[in-house]
N, C-alpha and C positions, 0 to 999 in steps of 0.2 A: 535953762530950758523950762518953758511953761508946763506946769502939771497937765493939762490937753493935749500937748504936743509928747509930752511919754508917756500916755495915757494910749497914745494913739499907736507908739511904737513896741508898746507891749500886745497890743492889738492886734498888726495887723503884722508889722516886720520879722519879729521873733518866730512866729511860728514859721513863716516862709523860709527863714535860714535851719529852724529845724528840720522840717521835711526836706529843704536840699542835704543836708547832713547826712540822713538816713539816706538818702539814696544814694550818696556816694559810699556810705561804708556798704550796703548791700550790693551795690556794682564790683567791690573790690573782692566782697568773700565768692559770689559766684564766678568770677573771671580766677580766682587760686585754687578752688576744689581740685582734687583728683578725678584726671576721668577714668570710667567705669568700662569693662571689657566686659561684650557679652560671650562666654563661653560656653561652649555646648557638654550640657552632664555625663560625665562619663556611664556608657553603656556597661547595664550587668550582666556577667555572664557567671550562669549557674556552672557551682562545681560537681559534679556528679559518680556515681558508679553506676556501672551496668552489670549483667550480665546475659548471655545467648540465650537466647531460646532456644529449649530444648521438650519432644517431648515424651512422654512418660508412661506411667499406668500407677496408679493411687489408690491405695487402699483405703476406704473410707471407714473409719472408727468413730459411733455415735456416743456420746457420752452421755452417761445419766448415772443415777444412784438412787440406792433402795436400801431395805432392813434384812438380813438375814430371818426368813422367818418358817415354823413346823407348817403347811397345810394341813395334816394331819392332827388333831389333839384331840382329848378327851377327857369329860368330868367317871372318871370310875366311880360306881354306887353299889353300894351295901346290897344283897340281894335276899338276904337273910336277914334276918332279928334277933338278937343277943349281945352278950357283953363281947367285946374285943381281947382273946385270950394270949395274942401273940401276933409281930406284928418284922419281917425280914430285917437283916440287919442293915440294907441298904436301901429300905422303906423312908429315905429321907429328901428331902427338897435340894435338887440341884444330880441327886447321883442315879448314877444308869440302870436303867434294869433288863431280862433278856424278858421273850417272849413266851410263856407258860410259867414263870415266874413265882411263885407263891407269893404274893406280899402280904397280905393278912388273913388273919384264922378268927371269926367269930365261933363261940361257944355251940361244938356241935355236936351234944351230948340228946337233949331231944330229939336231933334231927337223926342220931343213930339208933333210936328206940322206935322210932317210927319206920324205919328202915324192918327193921327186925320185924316187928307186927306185921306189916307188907309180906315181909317172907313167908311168914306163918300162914297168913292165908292163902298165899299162894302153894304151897302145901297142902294145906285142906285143901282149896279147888283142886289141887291135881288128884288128891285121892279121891274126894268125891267122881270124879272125870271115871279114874280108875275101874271103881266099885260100878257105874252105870254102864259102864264098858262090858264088865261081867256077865251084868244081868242081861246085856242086850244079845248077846253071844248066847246065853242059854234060855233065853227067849228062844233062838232061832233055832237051836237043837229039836225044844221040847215043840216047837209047830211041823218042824218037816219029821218028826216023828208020830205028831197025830197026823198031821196030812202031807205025807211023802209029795204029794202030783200038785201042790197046790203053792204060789209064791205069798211069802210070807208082807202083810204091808207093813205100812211107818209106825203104827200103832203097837203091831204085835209086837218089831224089831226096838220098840222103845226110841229111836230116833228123835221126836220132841225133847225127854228125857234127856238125850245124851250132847244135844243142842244145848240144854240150859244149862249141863253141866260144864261142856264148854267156853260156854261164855261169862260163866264166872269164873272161870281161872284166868282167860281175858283180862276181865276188870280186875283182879287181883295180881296179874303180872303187872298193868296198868299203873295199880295204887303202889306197888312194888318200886316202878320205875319214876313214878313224881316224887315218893320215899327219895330215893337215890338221889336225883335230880337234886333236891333241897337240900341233902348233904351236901353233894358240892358243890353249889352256891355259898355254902358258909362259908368258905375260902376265897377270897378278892385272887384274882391272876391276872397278871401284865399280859394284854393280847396283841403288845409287841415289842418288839425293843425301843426303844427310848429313854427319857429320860424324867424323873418327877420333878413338876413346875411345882408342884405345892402336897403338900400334907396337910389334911384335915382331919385324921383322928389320933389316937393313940390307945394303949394299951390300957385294959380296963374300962370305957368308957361303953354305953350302953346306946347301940345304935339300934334303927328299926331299918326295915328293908326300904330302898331307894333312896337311903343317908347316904353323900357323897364323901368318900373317905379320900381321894387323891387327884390330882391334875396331871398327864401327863401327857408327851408330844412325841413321837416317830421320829427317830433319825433318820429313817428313808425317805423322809417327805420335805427335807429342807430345798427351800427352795429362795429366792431372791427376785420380788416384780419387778422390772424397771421399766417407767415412764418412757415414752419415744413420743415428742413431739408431732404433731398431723403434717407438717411443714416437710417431716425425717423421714416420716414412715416407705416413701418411694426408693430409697435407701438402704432397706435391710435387705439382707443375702435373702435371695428367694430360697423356700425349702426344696426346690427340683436340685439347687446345690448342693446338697446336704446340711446337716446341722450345724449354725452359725456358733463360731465359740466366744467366753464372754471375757475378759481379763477384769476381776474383781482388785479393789485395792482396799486395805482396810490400816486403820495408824490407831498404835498402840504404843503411846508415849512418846510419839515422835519416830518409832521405828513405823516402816512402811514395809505388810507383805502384801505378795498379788496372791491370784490362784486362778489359772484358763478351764472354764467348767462349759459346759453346752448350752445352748438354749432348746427349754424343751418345748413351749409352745408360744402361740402367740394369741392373745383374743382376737377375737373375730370382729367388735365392734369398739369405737372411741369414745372412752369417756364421756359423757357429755355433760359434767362440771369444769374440767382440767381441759379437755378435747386434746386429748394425750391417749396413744397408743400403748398397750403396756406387753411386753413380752417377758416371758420367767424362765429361769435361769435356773439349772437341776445341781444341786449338790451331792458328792456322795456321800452313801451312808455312813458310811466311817468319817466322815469331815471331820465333828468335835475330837476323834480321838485324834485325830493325827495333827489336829491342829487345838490343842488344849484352852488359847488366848483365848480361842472365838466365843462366844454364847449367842443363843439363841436372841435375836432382837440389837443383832451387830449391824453398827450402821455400815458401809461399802459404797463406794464409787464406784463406777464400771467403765470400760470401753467397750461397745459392742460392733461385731465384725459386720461388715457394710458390703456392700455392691462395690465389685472393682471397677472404675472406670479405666480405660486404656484410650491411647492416645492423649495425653491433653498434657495442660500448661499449668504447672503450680507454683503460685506466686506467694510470698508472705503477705500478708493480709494488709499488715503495715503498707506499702506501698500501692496500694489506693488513694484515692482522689476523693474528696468526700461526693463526689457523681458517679463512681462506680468506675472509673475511667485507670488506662495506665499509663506513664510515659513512654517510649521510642526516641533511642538516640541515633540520629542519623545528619551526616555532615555537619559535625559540631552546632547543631541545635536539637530540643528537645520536642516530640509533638504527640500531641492528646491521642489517648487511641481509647475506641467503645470496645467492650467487651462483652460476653457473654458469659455469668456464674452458675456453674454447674450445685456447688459445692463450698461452703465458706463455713470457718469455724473462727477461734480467736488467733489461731498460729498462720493456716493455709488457706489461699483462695486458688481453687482450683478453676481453670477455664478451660470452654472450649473452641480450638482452636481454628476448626472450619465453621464453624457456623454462620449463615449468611451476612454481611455486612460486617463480621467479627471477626475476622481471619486475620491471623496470627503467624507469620513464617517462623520455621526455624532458622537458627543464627539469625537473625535481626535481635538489635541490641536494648534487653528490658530497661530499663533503669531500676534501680534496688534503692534511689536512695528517695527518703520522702522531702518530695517539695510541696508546696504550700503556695498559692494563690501565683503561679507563674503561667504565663502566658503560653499558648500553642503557638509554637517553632521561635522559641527562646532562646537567645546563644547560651550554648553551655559547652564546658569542656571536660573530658576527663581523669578522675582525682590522679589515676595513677599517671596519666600524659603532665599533670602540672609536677608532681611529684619528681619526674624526671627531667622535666626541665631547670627546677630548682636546684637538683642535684647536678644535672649539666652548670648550672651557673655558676655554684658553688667552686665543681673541679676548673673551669677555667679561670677563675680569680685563683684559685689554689695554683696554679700554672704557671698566671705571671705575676704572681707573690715570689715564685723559685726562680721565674728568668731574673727578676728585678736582683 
């Protein structure tokens, strides 16, 4: 064969037997494939719990927390001037004191010499008083004795006189009684019962009057503020009901005590940094002793007693829908229902149950359990109907496992 003539046939002939090649291998794989079934995706049906509606009356409990803390306290100040002679033995930071209390004695040896002096002159003024009194009595003798028919005036009767004598026994019972007065200033007195946050002097040390020698706070004035959200505030027991109680929690190493105390007032206006309602919480006076743990500046937790609602529908909060929405099982599917929230916390969503367009029957069946991104009128069935079907299955394979 001439070089031209296979020149010609690698040219033109080979590849035409290739491409018949290929087409007969790709006619052979697509005439052997497996063919394909279209099958239709098995439908999901939600597994579910319910339970009835039912409804109720709920107590509403707002929570918040605060400090244990005195309304009452005070910087007590030195009222006298001198060294500090003596000073009670429970004149110390942290321990109790009663009310008329002695706690400290400054140096009141001056202020008893000055006392004395006051006396004395008050003495003189009374005798001087005395002596004008005399004259003024025989004044009046010796006039209606020159002139019987004749009334005696202010002059004869000495009256000016007994005026000025008067009035300095006055100023000397006066000087008498600020005397006095400064004595017992030397003496600091607890002017109530409570407890000392602080000491600032001691024994020996040389104060002047208005030196602050102690800090102290009233056990009758414990009280405890708690915050109430503007959102909550619609929520507290109105006061025509009486006094709201509070249940305090405090943890102390891990132990938890409560204590139900009253609420005693509420303010009248909202914050307006926080825009927080604060209502305070009365402790009794004996609290520290009965409860030795606490101190003053105890942090607490509270639940505070709310508005009763009656009639309504309480759901765990968990089962919501992030639209506020609940489910309804009825003829094995599940469907959206709108609601209306009264009341919502982290545990309970409280609803109400007639409200227009939100109406809620009792026995219609809630759903309790939480689903996520399912459709309105979804098949579903429930856990306990599959539970028992499975157990039916069970016993009849168990059946004729024993006839076999």
């Amino acid at each position: 064969m001439s070089s031209k003539k296979k020149n010609l046939w690698l040219a033109v002939v080979l590849p035409v037997l290739l491409l018949i090649g290929v087409v007969v291998v790709v006619k052979m794989m697509t005439s052997s494939k497996p063919k394909a079934f279209n099958r239709k995706p098995p439908e999901t049906v939600e597994t579910v719990q319910v339970s009835p509606i039912q409804y109720e009356n709920y107590q509403v409990l707002i929570g918040s927390y605060g400090n244990i803390e005195a309304s009452t306290s005070s910087e007590l100040v030195a009222q006298a001037s001198g060294q500090v002679v003596s000073v009670a033995d429970n004149f110390k930071t942290g321990l109790p004191v009663k009310k008329g209390q002695e706690l400290l004695q400054v140096d009141a040896r001056d202020y008893k010499i000055e006392v004395r002096i006051a006396r004395a002159e008050v003495a003189n003024a009374q005798l001087a008083l005395n002596e004008e009194k005399a004259r003024s009595e025989q004044a009046l003798k010796d006039w209606e004795k020159i002139n019987p028919n004749k009334k005696a005036n202010a002059l004869v009767l000495r009256e000016p006189q007994l005026a000025s004598a008067q009035a300095k026994l006055d100023a000397a019972a006066a000087r008498l009684e600020k005397a006095e007065l400064a004595l017992s200033r030397s003496t600091v007195i607890a002017p109530y019962d409570g407890y000392i946050v602080e000491r600032l002097v001691s024994v020996g040390e040389l104060i002047n009057s208005n030196t602050p020698v102690a800090t102290i706070f009233s056990t009758d004035s414990l009280e405890v503020r708690l915050p109430v959200p503007s959102n909550k505030v619609q929520f507290l027991k109105s006061s025509n009901e009486g006094p709201a109680q509070v249940k305090l929690k405090a943890d102390f190493a891990g132990e938890t005590e409560s204590w139900i105390v009253p609420v005693d007032r509420s303010d009248s206006v909202i914050d307006e940094q926080t825009r927080q309602w604060y209502v305070t919480a009365k402790l009794p006076s004996d609290f520290l002793v009965t409860n030795p743990k606490v101190k003053v500046g105890q942090f607490v937790s509270a639940e505070i007693e709310g508005e009763l609602l009656t009639d309504v529908v309480v759901v765990p909060s968990t089962v919501l829908t992030a639209d506020d929405q609940v489910f309804i099982y009825q003829e094995e599917a599940v469907y959206r229902r709108d609601i209306k929230i009264l009341w919502q916390d982290e545990q309970s969503t409280v609803i109400d149950p007639d409200a227009a367009d939100f109406v809620l029957q009792q026995g219609e069946k809630l759903v309790t359990s939480r689903l996520s991104f399912v459709a309105d009128g979804a098949k579903a069935r429930l856990k306990d109907a599959g539970s028992n079907a499975k157990n039916n299955r069970k016993a009849n394979q168990s059946n004729r496992s024993s006839v076999e």
